[in-house]
Every structure is written in structure tokens, then in C-alpha cells.
N, C-alpha and C positions, 0 to 999 in steps of 0.2 A: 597230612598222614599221621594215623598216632602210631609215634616213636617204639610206647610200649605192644601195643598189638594191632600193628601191621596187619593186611591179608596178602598174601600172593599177588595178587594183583596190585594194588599202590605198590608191592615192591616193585615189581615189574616197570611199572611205569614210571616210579623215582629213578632207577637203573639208567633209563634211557635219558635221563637228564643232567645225570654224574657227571662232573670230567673229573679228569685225573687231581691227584694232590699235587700240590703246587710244584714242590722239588722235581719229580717226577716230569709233569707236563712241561717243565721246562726244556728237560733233556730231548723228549719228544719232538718239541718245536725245531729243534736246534738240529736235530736230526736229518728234519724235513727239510727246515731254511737251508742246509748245506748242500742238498740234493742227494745225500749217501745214500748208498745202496747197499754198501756192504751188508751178505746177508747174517754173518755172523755177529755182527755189532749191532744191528737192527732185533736179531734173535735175543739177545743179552737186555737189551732193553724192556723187550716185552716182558720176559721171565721178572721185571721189577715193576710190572702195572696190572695191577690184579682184574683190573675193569675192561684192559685193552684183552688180556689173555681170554677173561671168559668170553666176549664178545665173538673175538674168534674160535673158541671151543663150540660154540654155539650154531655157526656158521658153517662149521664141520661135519657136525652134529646132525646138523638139521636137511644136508645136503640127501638127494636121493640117491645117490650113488654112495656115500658112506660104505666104511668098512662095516662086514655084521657085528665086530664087537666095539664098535665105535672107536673114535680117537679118545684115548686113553692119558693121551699128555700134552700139554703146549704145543713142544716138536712135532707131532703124529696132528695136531690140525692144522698146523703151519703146512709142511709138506702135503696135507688134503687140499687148502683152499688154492695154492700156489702161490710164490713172489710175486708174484704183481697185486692179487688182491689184500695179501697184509701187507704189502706196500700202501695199497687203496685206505686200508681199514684205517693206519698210521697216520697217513694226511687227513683224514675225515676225523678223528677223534682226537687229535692233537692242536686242532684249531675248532673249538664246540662254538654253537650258536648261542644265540645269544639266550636261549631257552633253557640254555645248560648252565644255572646259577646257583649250583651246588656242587661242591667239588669234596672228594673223598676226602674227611681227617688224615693229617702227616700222621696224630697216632695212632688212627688207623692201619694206613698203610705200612707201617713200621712193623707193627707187631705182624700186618703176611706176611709181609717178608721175615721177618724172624722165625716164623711159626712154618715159611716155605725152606726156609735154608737147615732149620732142624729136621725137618721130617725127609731130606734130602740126604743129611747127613745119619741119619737114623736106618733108614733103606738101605745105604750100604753097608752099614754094619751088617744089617739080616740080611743079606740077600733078595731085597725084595726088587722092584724096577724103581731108579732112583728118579726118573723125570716123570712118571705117575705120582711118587711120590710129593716130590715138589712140588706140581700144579694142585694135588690137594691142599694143600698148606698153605697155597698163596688166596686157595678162593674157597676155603672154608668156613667164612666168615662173613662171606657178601652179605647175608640179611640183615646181620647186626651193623656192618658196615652202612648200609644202605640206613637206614633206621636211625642210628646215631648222625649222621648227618644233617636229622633238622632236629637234631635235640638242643634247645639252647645250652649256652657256653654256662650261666650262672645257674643250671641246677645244682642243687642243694645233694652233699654226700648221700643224706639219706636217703631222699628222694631215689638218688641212682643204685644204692644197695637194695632198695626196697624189691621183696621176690625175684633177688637176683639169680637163683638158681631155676625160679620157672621159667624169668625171660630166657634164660640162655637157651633151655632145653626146646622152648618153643623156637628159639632163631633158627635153632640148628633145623629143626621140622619145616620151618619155609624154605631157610636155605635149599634143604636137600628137595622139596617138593620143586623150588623155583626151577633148580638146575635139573630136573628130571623132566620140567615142562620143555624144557630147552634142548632137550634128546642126550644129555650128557649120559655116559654109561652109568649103570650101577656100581663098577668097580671103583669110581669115583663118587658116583653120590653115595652111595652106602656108607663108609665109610664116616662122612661128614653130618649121614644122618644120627649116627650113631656115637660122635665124636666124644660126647657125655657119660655112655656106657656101654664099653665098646665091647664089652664080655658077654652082651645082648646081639652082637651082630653077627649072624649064623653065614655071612657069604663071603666077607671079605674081614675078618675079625682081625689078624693080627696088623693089617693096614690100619684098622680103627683104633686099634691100642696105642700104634705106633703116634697117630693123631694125638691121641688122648695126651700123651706122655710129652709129645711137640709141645702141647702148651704149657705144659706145665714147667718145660724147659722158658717158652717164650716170656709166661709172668715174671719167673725169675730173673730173665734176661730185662726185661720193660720194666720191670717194677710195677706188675697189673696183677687183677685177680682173673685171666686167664681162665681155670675152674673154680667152680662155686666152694669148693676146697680148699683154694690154692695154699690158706697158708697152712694147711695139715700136711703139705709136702706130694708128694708122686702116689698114686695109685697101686699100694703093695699087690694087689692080684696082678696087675698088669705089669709092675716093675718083674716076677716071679715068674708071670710065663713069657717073658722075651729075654727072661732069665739077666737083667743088668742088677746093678747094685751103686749103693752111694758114690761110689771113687770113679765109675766109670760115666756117674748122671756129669759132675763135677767136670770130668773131663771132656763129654762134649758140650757142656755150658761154653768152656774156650776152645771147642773147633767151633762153635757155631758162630761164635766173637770173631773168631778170625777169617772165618767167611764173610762176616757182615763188613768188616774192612776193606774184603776185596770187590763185593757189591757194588759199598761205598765210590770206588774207583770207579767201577762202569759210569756210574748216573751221571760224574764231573770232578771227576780225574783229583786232584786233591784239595778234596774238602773233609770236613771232620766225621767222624762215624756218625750211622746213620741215626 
């Protein structure tokens, strides 16, 4: 597949081939080996596998009974498909075949989850639905995630800056086409299609802002270029009309730290941040 311009399809198809990052599929296994059922601990899980959560968004999604405005979050497709099938889903994607010999970048998965746990803690500030929120942030990145996964390890800086702001703009276009093929609502893909310029999104815009500004909280937090801007700072349109300011960007830089701590604790209890 090439890395730089993918089509929908090899993403699609690399997807089904992913397992989880390593940290992660460990917890998974362990979950399973133990025979736990608890659905709350199982639920906590998911919210930190960005590959297990879409799977099952997908599955919800795509069911014919669906709600008319689709399952809108993690939770709302958990409670659509039932405990027993993401119980199913859990046992079948925590032990991959032997086909499945690509597994998601740790910095990958790191930065969803950072970029899930800001845009969580961002929603409640506004008032927006904070588990909508979260499940965008955890899987607004699948294409480039997908994609970087058979990028060799020894490419060259340049190489990876090279038209770094068209690849993005383009990931975010597969992403949002992928998850649309997969019946995920607009209120979720829009959002993510638009995650670049979110002043451009006429349906769900200040969800897209919220996105926009996630990352630009996650580069800071990863030490990544997040947006093709990153080091020009936040987005003043967007920092204006959700109305925050420097002191308060700072101050959920360490709520979002101090969430990543407690994260931390789900995946295996005490180890170092993520």
C-alpha cells in the first residue's frame, strides 16, 4: 500500500489486518485469559483501543435496526450490539490471526488517546456530549494511523515533512470517506472531515473546532506536529469563537496530563504514564 496516497480501499483492507499496539493488546489478552466480565472494566478498556472501538461503531452502524441518528458514541454502540457480542468482538480481536502482522504504532495510539481524553475534557467545558466527543478523538486519525503502519522505521525527516500539510488534509478526507462507508453518523464524521478547517464545517462546526484545538493541545502534549501549523501555536479564529485564551489552553494541557495518568492505571495498574 502506499503510505503516502492510500485509496479507501487498501485502507479498508490494511484495517482488517491491524491488531492492537502492543501495551494495549496486552490488557486485552489479560482480560480475556481471566474470563472477566465486568462490564465496566471491559467498557474502560475499549475507550483506550481505537481499532477495537471503531470495529464496534461499525457493527452498530451497519445493523438494520440502528437508531435513525446512529450511535453517536462508544457507549450508544456498546449498548446497540449487546454484552455478549463485544464480549465476542474482545475475544476475536485480542487474539489476531496469524494475517494480522501489523499492529497500530504505541505513537500512534498515544497521541488518540491524548487527542480522545482532550477533546473529552473540552466538551465539558462547552457543554457539548462528552462521550461523542471522546470517541471522535480516539478515531480521528484511523487513516493516517492505518498508513503509517507500514511506513519504514528509517525514513528520513525530510522525506516525512515532505507536503505534510496535503497528506494530512488528504488522511483526514479518507478517514472521514472510510468511516462514512462504515455507516458512522455525520455528527461524527464531519467533524473529522473537517478536523483541518473546521470554520469550513456548516453542520457540526464548533465539534470541529473543538477537534481542531485537541490537537493542537495533543502536539503540545507528544511533542508532534499534530497540525501543519503546530509550531505557530492554536488557531486564533477558533481559540475566539469558543471564546478560551492562553491561561486556560495551559490549564487543560495539565487536566489532560492528569487524565492520562488515570488512563494510565486502567491499561495495568501501576506503570509509568502513557
Amino acid at each position: 500500500m502506499d503510505s503516502v496516497n492510500p485509496t479507501v480501499e487498501q485502507l479498508q483492507q490494511q484495517f482488517e489486518k491491524l491488531s492492537p499496539a502492543s501495551r494495549i493488546g496486552k490488557s486485552l489478552r489479560s482480560i480475556v485469559a481471566e474470563g472477566n466480565v465486568n462490564p465496566d472494566e471491559i467498557m474502560a478498556l475499549i475507550r483506550l483501543e481505537p481499532l477495537l472501538a471503531i470495529r464496534i461503531l461499525r457493527e452498530a452502524n451497519l445493523t438494520q435496526d440502528k437508531r435513525p441518528e446512529g450511535c453517536l458514541s462508544i457507549e450508544e454502540a456498546v449498548t446497540a450490539i449487546g454484552f455478549q457480542r463485544m464480549y465476542d468482538l474482545l475475544g476475536l480481536y485480542s487474539y489476531p490471526s496469524s494475517s494480522q502482522d501489523c499492529a497500530l504504532s504505541s505513537d500512534t495510539w498515544k497521541r488518540a488517546i491524548t487527542c480522545a481524553v482532550c477533546m473529552e475534557n473540552l466538551a465539558d467545558k462547552h457543554n457539548l456530549d462528552k462521550q461523542r466527543a471522546y470517541t471522535i478523538g480516539l478515531i480521528h486519525s484511523l487513516a493516517e494511523g492505518i498508513a503509517n503502519c507500514e511506513r519504514p522505521e528509517a525514513e528520513s525527516v525530510t522525506s516525512r515533512n515532505l507536503n505534510n500539510r496535503l497528506k494530512k488534509y488528504n488522511f483526514s478526507g479518507l478517514c472521514s470517506k472510510m468511516l462514512s462507508d462504515w455507516g458512522l453518523p455525520s455528527a461524527i464524521v464531519d467533524p473529522i472531515r473537517f478536523q483541518y478547517s473546521p470554520l469550513d464545517c456548516q453542520t457540526t462546526g464548533k465539534m470541529a473546532c473543538l477537534l481542531n484545538l485537541a490537537k493542537w493541545i495533543t502536539g503540545v502534549i507528544r511533542e508532534v506536529d499534530e497540525l501543519p501549523d503546530q509550531a505557530l501555536g492554536p488557531d486564533l479564529l477558533v481559540l475566539n469563537l469558543l471564546g478560551e485564551g492562553e491561561q486556560t489552553l495551559w490549564n487543560l494541557i495539565t487536566d489532560v496530563s492528569d487524565s492520562l495518568h488515570l488512563a494510565d492505571s486502567v491499561i495495568q495498574g501501576k506503570l509509568s504514564s502513557c
